[in-house]
N, C-alpha and C positions, 0 to 999 in steps of 0.2 A: 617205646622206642625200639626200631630195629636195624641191626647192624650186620655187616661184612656180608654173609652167605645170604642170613636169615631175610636179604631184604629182596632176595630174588625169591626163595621160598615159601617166605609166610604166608601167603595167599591161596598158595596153591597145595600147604600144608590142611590150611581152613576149606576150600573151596572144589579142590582138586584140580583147577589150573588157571593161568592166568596171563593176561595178553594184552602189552602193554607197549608204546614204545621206551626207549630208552636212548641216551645219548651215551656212548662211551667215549672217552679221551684217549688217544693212541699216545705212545710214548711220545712222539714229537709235537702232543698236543693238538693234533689235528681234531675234529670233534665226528663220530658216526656215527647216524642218527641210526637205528633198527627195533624193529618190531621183534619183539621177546616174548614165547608163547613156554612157560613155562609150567608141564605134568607132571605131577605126582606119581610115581609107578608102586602099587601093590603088591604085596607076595600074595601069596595064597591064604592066609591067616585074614589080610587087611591091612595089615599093616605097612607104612611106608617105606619102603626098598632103598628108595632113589627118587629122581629126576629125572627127566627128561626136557631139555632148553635145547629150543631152533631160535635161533636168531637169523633176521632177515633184514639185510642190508635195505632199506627204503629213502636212503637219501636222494635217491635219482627222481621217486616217484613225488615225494615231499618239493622237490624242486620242481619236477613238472606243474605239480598243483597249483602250485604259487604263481607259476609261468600262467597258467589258463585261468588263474583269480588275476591276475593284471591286465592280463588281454581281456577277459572278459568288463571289467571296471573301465577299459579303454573304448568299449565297445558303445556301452550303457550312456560313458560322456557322450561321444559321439552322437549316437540317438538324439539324446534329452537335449543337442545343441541344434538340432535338424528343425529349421523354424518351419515347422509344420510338425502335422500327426501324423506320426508313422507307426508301425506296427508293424512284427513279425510273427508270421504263424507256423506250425511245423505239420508236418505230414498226415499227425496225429489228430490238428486241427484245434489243437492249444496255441494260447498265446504264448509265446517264449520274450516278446520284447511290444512294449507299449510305451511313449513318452509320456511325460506330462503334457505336451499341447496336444494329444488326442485325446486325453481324457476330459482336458477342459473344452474343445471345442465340441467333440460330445456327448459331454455333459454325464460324464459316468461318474461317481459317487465313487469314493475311496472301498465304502464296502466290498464292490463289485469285484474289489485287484483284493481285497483286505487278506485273505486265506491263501494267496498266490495267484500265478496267473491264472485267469479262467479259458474255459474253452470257450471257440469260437459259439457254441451252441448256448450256453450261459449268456455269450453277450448278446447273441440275437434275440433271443427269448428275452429279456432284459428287455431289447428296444422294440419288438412286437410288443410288450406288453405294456409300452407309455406312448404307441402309437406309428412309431416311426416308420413302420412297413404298409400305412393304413390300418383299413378296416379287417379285419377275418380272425379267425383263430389265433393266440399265439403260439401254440406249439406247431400247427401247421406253416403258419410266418414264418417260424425259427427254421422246422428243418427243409425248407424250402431254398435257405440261404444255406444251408448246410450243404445240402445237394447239388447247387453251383461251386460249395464251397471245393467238391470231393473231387472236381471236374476244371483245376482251374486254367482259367485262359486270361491273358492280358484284357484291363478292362477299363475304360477311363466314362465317367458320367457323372453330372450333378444332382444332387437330392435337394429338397427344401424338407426342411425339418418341421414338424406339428407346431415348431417357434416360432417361423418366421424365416430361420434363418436357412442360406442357401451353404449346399458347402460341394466341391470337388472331391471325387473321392477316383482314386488312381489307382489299380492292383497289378502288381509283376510276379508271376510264379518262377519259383528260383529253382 
């Protein structure tokens, strides 16, 4: 068990510093939340002198976070309510937003999303490789769709799938 001073320093007496948040209670009770980076300072022997504590106010940022975890959560509803498959990609050419009616309509395997979103080139290569682009290479299939991908322009056309099935497929570069 450690008490009063020793629970700011014990870590940093073991460790040499340490970096943590912390809530403090203001006399009025109010609560502030701050990030505590507490060093150990040495003399010249080795031995420990002092301390050194910064504390950083981060309530502002803690609340931002929460604000862009809610928006984002609001976002995701949205999406996964879109009765269609939609899908957002970023600059980078990663998926950042995929619903579940795109992945059932098609037909990707949980594995595919399983490690995070995949890039756009992950999923082409995916479906060059079960046919969907035809007959030819699949890494030349994949970065084929990549190279429209780099270049984009508003685009609306139908595909028939190696299944049977026909689908629409709509692209808006934002």
């Amino acid at each position: 068990p450690v008490e009063g001073f020793e629970v700011f320093v014990a870590m940093p007496k073991l460790h040499g510093a340490e970096s943590r948040e912390w809530t403090y209670v203001r006399k009025d009770g109010t609560h502030l939340t701050v990030s505590l980076v507490v060093t150990a300072v040495h003399g010249e022997d080795g031995v420990v002198t002092g301390y050194l504590g910064i504390a950083t106010d981060v309530t502002e940022r803690k609340r931002a976070l929460s604000d862009l975890e809610n928006q984002s959560q609001r976002m995701e509803a949205i999406i996964e309510h879109i009765p269609g498959g939609v899908s957002l990609i970023d600059n980078e050419l990663h998926f950042i937003a995929a619903n579940q009616e795109l992945k059932r309509v098609l037909e990707f395997p949980d594995s595919l999303f399983a490690s995070g979103p995949p890039s756009l080139y992950e999923v082409a290569l995916f479906n060059a490789r079960r046919g969907d682009y035809g007959p030819g290479d699949p890494n030349e299939l994949a970065m084929s769709v990549i190279e429209r991908a780099r270049h984009p322009t508003p685009h609306h056309f139908e595909r028939t799938r190696p299944n049977g099935r026909t689908i629409e497929v709509r692209g808006t570069p934002l």
